[in-house]
NUVOMI-362081 format. One record per residue: x negated, y, z negated of N, C-alpha, C in turn. Coordinates in steps of 0.1 Angstrom, whole numbers, padded with zeros to 4 digits, always signed. Layout:
BEGIN
XYZXYZXYZ;...
REM end
This chain:
BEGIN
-1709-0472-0053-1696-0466-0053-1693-0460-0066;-1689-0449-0064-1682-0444-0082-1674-0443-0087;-1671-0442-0098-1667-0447-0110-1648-0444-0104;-1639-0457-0099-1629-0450-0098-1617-0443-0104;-1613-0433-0097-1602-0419-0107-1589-0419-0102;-1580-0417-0107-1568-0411-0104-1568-0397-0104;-1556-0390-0100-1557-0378-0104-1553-0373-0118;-1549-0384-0121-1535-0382-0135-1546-0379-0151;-1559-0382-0149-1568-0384-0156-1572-0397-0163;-1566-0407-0159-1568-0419-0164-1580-0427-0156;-1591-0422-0152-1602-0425-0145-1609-0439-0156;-1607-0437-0168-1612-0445-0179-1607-0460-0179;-1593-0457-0178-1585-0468-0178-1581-0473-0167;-1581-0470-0152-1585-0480-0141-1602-0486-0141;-1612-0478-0144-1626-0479-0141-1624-0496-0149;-1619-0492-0165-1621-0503-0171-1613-0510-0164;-1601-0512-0163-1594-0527-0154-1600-0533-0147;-1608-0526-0134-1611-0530-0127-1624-0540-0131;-1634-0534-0136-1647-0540-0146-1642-0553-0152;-1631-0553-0162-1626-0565-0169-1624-0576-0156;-1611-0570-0145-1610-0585-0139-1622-0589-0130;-1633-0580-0124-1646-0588-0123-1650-0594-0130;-1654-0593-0140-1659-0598-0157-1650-0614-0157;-1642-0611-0156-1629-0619-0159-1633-0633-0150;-1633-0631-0138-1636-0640-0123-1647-0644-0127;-1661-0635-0127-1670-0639-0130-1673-0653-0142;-1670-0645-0157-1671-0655-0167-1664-0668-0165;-1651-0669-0157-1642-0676-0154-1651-0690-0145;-1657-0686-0133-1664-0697-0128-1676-0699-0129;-1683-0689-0135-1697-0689-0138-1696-0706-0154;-1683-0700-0159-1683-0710-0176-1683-0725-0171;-1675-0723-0159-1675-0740-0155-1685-0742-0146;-1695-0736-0139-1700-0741-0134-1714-0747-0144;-1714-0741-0161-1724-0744-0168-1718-0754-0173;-1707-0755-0177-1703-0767-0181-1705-0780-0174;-1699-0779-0164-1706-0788-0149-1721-0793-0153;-1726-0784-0154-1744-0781-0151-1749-0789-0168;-1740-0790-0178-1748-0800-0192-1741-0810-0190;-1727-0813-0185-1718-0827-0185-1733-0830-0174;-1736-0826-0162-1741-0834-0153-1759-0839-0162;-1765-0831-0172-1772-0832-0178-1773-0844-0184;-1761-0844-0190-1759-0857-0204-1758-0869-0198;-1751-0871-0183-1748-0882-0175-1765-0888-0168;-1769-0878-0166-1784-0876-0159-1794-0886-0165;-1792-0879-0177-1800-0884-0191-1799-0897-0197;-1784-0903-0198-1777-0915-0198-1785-0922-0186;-1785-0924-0177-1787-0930-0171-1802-0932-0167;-1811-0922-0167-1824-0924-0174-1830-0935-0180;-1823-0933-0193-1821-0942-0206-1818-0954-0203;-1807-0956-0190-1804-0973-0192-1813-0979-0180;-1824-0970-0175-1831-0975-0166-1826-0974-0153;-1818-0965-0146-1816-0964-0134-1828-0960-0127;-1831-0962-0111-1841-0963-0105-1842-0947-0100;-1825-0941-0094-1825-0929-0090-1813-0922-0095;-1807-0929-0098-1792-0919-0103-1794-0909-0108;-1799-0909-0119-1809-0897-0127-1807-0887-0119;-1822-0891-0109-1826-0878-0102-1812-0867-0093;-1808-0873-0089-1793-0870-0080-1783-0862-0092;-1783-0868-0098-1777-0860-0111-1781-0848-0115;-1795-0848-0120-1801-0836-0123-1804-0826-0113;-1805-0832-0093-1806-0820-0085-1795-0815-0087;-1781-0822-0090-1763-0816-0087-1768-0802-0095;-1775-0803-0107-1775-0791-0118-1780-0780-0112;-1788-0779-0101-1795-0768-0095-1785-0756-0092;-1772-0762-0080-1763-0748-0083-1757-0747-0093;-1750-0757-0097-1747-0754-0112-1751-0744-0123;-1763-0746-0124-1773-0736-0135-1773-0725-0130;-1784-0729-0115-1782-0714-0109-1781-0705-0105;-1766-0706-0101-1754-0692-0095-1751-0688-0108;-1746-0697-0119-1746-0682-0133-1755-0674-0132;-1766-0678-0134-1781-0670-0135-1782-0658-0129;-1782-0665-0114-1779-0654-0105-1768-0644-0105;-1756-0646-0111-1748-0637-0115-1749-0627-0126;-1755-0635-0138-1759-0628-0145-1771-0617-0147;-1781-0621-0137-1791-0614-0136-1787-0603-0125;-1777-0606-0116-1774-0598-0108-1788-0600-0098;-1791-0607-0085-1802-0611-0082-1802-0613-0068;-1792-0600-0065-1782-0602-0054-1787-0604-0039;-1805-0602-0040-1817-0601-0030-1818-0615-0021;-1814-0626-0032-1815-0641-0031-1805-0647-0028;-1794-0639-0027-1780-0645-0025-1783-0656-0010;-1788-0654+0000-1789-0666+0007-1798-0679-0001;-1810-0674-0005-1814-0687-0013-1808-0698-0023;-1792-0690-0028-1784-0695-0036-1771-0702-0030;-1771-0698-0020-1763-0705-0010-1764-0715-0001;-1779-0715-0001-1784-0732+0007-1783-0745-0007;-1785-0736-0018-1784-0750-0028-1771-0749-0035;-1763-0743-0025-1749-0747-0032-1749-0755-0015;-1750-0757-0008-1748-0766+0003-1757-0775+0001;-1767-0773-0006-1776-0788-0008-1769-0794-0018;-1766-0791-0031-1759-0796-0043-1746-0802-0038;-1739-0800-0027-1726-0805-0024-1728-0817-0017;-1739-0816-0005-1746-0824+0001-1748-0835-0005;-1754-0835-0017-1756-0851-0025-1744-0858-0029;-1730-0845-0035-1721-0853-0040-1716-0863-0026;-1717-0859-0016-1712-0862-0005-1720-0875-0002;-1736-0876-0008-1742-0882-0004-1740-0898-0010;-1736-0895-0025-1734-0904-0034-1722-0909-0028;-1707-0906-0024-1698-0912-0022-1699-0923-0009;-1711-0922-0003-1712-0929+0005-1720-0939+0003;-1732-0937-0003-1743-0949-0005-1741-0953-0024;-1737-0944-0030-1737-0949-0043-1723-0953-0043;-1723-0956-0060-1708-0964-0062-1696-0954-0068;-1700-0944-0063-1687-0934-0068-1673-0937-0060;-1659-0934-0063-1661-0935-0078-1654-0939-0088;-1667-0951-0090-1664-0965-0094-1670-0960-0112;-1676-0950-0114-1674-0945-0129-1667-0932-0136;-1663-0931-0143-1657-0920-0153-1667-0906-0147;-1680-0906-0145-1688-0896-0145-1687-0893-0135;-1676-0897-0125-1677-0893-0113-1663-0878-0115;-1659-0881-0125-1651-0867-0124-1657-0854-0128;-1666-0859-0138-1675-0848-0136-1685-0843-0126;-1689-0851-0115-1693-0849-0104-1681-0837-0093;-1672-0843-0095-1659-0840-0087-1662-0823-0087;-1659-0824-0104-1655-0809-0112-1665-0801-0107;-1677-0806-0104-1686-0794-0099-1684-0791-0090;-1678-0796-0080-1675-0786-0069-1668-0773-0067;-1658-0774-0071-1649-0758-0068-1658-0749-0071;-1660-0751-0084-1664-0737-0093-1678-0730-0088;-1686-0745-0078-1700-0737-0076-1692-0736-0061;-1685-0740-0053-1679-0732-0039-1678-0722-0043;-1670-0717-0055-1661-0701-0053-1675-0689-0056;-1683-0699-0068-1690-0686-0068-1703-0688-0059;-1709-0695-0052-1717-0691-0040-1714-0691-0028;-1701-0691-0031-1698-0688-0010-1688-0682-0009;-1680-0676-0025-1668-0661-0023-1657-0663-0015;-1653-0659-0006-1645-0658+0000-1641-0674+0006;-1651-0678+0014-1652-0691+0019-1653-0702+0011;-1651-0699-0003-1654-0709-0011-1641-0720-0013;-1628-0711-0011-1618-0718-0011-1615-0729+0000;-1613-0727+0012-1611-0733+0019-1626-0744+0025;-1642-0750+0017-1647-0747+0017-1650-0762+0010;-1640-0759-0007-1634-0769-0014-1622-0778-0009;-1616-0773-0003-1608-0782+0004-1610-0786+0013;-1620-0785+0022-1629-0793+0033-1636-0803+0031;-1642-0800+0017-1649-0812+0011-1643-0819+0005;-1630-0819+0001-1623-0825-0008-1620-0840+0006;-1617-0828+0012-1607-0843+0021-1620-0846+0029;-1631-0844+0031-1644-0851+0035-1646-0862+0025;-1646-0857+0014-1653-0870+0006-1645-0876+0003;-1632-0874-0002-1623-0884-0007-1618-0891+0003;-1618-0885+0018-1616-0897+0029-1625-0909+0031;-1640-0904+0030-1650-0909+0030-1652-0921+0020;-1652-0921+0006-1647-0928-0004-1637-0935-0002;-1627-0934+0004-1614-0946+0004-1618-0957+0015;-1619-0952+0028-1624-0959+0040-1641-0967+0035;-1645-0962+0028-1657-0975+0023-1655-0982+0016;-1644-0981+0003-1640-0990-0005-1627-1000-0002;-1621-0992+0004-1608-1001+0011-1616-1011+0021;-1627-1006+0032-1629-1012+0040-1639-1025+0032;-1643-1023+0020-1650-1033+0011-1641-1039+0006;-1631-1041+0004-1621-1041-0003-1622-1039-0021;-1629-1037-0021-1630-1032-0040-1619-1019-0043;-1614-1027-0052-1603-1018-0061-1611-1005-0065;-1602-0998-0068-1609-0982-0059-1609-0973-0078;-1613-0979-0087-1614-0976-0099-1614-0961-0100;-1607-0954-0111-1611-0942-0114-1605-0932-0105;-1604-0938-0088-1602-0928-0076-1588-0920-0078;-1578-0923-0081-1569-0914-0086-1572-0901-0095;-1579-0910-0110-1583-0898-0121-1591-0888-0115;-1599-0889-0103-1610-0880-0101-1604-0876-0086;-1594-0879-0079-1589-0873-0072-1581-0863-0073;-1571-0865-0086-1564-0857-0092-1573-0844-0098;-1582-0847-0108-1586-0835-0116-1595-0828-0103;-1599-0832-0092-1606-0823-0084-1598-0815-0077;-1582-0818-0070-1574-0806-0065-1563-0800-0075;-1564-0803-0087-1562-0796-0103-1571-0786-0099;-1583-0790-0106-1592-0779-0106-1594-0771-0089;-1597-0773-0080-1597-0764-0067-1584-0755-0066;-1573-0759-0072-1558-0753-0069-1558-0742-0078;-1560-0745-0091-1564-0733-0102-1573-0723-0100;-1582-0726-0096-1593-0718-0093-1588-0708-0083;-1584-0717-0068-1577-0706-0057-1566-0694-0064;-1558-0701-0072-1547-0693-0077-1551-0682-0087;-1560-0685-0096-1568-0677-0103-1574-0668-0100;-1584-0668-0089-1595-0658-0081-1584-0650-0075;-1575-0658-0070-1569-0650-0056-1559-0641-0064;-1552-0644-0075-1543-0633-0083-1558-0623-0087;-1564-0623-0097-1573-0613-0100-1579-0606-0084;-1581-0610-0074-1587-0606-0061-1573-0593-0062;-1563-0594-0063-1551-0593-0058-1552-0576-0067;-1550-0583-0077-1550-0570-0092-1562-0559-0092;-1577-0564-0086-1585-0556-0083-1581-0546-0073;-1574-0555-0060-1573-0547-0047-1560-0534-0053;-1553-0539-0058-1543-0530-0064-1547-0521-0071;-1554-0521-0083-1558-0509-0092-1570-0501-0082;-1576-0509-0071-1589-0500-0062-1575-0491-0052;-1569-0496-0049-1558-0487-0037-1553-0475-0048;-1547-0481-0063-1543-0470-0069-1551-0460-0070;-1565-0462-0077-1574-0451-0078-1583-0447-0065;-1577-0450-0054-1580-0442-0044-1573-0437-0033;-1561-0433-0038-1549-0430-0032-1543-0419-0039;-1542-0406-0035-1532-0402-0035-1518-0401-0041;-1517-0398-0053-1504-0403-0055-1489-0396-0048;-1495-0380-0046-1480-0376-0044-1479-0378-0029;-1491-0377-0020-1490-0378-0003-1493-0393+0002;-1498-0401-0003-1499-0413+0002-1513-0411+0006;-1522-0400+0009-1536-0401+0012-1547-0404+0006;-1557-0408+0014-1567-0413+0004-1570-0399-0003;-1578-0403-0015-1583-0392-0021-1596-0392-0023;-1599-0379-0028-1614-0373-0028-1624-0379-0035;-1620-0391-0040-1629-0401-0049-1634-0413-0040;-1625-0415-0031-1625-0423-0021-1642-0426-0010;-1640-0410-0009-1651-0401+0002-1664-0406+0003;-1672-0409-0010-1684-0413-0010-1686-0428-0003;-1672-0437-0008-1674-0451-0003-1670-0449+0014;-1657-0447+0015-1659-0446+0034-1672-0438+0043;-1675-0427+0035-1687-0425+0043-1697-0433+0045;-1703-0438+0038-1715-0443+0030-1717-0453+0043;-1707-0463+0051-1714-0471+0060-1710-0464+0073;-1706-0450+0077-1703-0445+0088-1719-0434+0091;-1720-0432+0079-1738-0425+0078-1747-0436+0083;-1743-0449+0078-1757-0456+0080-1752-0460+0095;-1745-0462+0099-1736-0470+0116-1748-0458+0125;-1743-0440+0118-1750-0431+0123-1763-0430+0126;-1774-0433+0119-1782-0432+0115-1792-0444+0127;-1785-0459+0127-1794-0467+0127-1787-0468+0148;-1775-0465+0153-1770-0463+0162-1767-0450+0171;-1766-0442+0161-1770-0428+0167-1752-0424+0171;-1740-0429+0166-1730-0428+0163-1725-0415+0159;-1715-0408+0165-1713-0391+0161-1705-0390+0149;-1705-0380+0143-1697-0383+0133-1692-0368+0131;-1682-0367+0129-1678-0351+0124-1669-0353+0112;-1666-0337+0106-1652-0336+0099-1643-0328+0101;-1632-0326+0100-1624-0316+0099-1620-0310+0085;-1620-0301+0079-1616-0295+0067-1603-0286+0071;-1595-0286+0063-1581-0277+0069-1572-0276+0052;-1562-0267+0051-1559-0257+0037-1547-0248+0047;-1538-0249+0043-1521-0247+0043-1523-0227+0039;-1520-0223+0053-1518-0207+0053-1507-0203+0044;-1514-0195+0028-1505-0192+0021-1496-0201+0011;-1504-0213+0013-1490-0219+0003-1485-0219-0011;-1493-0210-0014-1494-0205-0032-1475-0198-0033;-1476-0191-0019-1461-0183-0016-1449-0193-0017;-1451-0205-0009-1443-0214-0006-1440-0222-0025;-1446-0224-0034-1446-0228-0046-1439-0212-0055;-1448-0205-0053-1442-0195-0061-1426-0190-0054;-1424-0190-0042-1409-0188-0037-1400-0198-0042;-1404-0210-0035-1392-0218-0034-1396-0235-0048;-1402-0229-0057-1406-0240-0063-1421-0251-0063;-1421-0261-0068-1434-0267-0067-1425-0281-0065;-1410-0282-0065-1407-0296-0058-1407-0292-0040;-1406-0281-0039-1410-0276-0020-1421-0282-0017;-1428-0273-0025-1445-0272-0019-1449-0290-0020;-1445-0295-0030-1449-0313-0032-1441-0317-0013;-1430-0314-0015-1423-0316-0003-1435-0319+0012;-1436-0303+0011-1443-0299+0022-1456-0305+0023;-1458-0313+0014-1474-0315+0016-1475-0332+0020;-1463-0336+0012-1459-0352+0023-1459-0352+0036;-1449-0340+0041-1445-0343+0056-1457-0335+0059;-1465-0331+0058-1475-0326+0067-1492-0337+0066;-1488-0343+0055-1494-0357+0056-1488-0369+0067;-1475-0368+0065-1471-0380+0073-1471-0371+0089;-1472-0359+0093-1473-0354+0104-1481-0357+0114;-1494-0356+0100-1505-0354+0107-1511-0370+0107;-1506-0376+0105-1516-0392+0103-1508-0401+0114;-1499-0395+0118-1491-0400+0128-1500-0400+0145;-1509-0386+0140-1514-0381+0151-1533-0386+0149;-1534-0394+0141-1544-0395+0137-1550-0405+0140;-1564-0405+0152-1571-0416+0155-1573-0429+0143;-1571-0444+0151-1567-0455+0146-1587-0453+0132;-1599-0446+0142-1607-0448+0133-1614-0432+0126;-1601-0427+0121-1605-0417+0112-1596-0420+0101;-1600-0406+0092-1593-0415+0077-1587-0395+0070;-1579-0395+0064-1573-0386+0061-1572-0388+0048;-1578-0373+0042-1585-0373+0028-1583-0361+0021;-1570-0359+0009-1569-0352+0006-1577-0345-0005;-1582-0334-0004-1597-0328-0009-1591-0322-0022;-1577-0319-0025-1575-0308-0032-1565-0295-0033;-1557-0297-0041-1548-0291-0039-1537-0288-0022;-1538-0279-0014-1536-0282-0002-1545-0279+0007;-1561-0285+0004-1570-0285+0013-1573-0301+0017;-1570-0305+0030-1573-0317+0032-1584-0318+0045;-1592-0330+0039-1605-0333+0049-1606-0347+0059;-1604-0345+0071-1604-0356+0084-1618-0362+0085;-1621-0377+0082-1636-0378+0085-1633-0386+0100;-1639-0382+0108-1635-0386+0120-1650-0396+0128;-1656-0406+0131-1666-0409+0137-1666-0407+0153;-1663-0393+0154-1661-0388+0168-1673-0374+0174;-1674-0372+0183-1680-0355+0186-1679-0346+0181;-1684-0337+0182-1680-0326+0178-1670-0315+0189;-1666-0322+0200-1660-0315+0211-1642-0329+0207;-1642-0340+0209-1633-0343+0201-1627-0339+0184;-1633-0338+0177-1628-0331+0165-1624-0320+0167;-1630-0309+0177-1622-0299+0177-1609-0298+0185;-1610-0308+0192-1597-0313+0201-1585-0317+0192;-1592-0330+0184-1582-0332+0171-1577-0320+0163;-1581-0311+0161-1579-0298+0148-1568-0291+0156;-1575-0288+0171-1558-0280+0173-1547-0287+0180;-1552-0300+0182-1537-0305+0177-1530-0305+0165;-1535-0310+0157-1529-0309+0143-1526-0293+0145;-1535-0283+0146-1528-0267+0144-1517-0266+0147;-1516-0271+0162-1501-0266+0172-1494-0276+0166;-1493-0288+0162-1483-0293+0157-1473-0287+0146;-1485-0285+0136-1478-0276+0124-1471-0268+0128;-1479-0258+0136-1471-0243+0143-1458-0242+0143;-1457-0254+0153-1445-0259+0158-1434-0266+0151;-1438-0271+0139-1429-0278+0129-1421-0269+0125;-1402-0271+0123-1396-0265+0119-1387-0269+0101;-1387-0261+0100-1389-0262+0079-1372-0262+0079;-1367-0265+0067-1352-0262+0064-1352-0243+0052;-1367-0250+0050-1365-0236+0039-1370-0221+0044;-1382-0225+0052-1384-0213+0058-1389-0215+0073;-1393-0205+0078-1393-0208+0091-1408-0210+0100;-1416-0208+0093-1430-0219+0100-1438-0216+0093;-1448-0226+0090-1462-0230+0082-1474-0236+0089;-1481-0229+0091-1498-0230+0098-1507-0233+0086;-1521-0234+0092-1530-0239+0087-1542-0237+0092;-1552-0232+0083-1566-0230+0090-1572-0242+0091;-1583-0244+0099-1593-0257+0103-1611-0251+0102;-1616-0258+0102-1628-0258+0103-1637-0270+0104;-1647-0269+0114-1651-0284+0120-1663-0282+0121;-1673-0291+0116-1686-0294+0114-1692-0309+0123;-1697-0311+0129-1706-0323+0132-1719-0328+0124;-1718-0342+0121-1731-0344+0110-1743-0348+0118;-1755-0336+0115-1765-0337+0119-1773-0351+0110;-1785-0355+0119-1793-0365+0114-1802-0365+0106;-1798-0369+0091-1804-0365+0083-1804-0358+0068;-1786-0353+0075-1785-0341+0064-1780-0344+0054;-1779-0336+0043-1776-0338+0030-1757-0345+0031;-1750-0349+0026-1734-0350+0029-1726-0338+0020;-1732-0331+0013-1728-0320+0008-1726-0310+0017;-1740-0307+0021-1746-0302+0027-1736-0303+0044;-1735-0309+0047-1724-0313+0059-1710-0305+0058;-1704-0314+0042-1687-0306+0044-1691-0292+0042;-1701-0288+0034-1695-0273+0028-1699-0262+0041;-1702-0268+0054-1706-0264+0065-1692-0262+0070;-1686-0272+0071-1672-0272+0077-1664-0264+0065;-1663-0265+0052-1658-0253+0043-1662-0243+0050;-1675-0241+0052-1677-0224+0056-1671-0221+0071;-1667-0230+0077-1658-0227+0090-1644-0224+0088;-1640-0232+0078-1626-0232+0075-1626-0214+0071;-1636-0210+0060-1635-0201+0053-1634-0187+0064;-1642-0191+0077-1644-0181+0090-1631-0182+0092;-1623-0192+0090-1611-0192+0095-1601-0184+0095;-1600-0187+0079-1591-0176+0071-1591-0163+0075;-1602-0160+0073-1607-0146+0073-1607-0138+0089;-1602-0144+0099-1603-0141+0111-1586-0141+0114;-1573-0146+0107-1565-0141+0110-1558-0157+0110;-1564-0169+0103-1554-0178+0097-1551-0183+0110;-1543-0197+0109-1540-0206+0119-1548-0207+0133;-1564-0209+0127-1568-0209+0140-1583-0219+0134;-1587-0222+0143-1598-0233+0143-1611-0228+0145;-1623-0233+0139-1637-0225+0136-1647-0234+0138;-1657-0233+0138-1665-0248+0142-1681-0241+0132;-1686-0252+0128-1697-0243+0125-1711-0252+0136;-1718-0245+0138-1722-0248+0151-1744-0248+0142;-1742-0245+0132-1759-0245+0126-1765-0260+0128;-1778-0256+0135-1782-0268+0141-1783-0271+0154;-1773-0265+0162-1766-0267+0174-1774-0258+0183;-1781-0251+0179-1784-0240+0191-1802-0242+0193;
REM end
């Protein structure tokens, strides 16, 4: 995906925002999950030392996601993402395992046990990581009370490490999910439109990009529509450039009204705007003159009617995506040139 822009020129300072609050999420749970990964070291090692038979070992596998989902983040290793995700379900697995056969938790080191969880949820299972930590929470800590109550042993520690575990899961949710929030916001700003509300021409590479591959591997049709406002240089130079801004909303909000639930309306440029439509090429041209006759038909306060040329391409299998729109430009362009408000198809390939 590339680098995202506004139109305003501040392409620098969204790109960066966006970069920092990844950066941000990232460092954020990647820090605790290493922290996790030496507290669970030092405890590992401790116990070693005083001659435990196995505790050790269980300790030291917990460190496996711990260690390495940073790693994997850091290296960016994104090929193995399932391999990183069975040992964040095996590494939970033991905590789970210990609250039932070991004496957790009946020591202090069980809050550090605790702690590993959230932070290796959120970062190897993302989205699902939240709700994920709270399934385990109330697995294990139910699991833990009904064995010790049902022992009757005073249930040591179980508050301190109950508490700092939905501490920590609650922060974490509220953390990820505000930054989630700030990303999604500064990505809508820099791909939106500011004065029409449409996506914008920066936008284009990413929507396309899985409607090519849907094409490609399904054999899925795909066209565009390209279209550019008859004359409207007149409409700015007559009646201002707060008109022509006018005019270019309501003929956004006109046309998106009328716009299939799976195409996307994309303003290219000044008043040239491009329909990516995953339709035929006998639908797209169906789509274009409606949008025509709608316009036609639109009645203005300032003047008395505004058309629009079209031009419609279908994407062959294979082809360049440049190579595609400026096929439909060269239709539009037939357009113009044949007497405006009328629809063009470019048909190369087709015959």
């Amino acid at each position: 995906m590339p680098t995202p822009r506004v139109p305003d020129g501040s392409q620098l300072a969204v790109g960066d925002v966006l970069h920092r609050a990844r950066v941000l999420e990232t460092r954020l749970i990647s820090g605790m999950s290493l922290v996790a990964a030496i507290l669970l070291l030092y405890y590992g090692t401790q116990d070693l030392r005083e001659g435990s038979s196995w505790l050790w070992a269980v300790e030291y596998a917990m460190m496996l996601p711990s260690l390495t989902l940073p790693l994997m983040i850091l290296f960016r290793i994104d090929r193995y993402e399932h391999v990183f995700r069975v040992l964040v379900v095996s590494g939970l697995a033991l905590v789970y395992y210990m609250a039932i056969w070991d004496e957790l938790p009946g020591d202090i080191s069980s809050l550090f046990w605790v702690l590993t969880v959230p932070p290796v949820a959120f970062l190897g299972l993302r989205e699902g990581g939240i709700l994920f930590s709270i399934a385990f929470g109330m697995l294990y800590y139910g699991t833990t009370a009904y064995r010790y109550l049902f022992r009757g042993v005073t249930l040591f520690h179980f508050q301190e490490s109950l508490l700092s575990y939905w501490i920590t899961t609650i922060a974490l949710a509220m953390l990820v999910t505000i930054l989630r929030w700030y990303r999604e916001a500064w990505s809508h700003l820099a791909h939106t439109d500011p004065l029409t509300g449409a996506v914008n021409r920066l936008a284009f590479d990413h929507l396309v990009a899985p409607l090519l591959e849907r094409a490609a591997k399904e054999g899925h049709p795909l066209s565009v529509i390209m279209f550019d406002l008859d004359d409207f240089k007149r409409i700015n130079d007559t009646y201002g450039h707060g008109v022509g801004d006018h005019v270019l909303r309501e003929v956004v909000h006109l046309f998106q009204k009328a716009l299939p639930g799976d195409a996307v309306l994309i303003r290219w440029g000044g008043e040239e705007f491009l329909v990516l439509l995953p339709r035929t090429l006998e639908e797209a041209l169906a789509l274009a003159e409606r949008f025509r006759e709608l316009l036609a038909s639109r009645e203005w306060s300032h003047f008395p009617r505004l058309t629009a040329s079209f031009g419609v391409a279908a994407y062959h299998s294979g082809e360049g995506v440049d190579h595609w729109v400026s096929r439909a430009d060269r239709a539009l362009y037939r357009a113009k040139h044949e007497g405006k408000n009328c629809v063009r198809v470019d048909h190369e390939g087709l015959m």
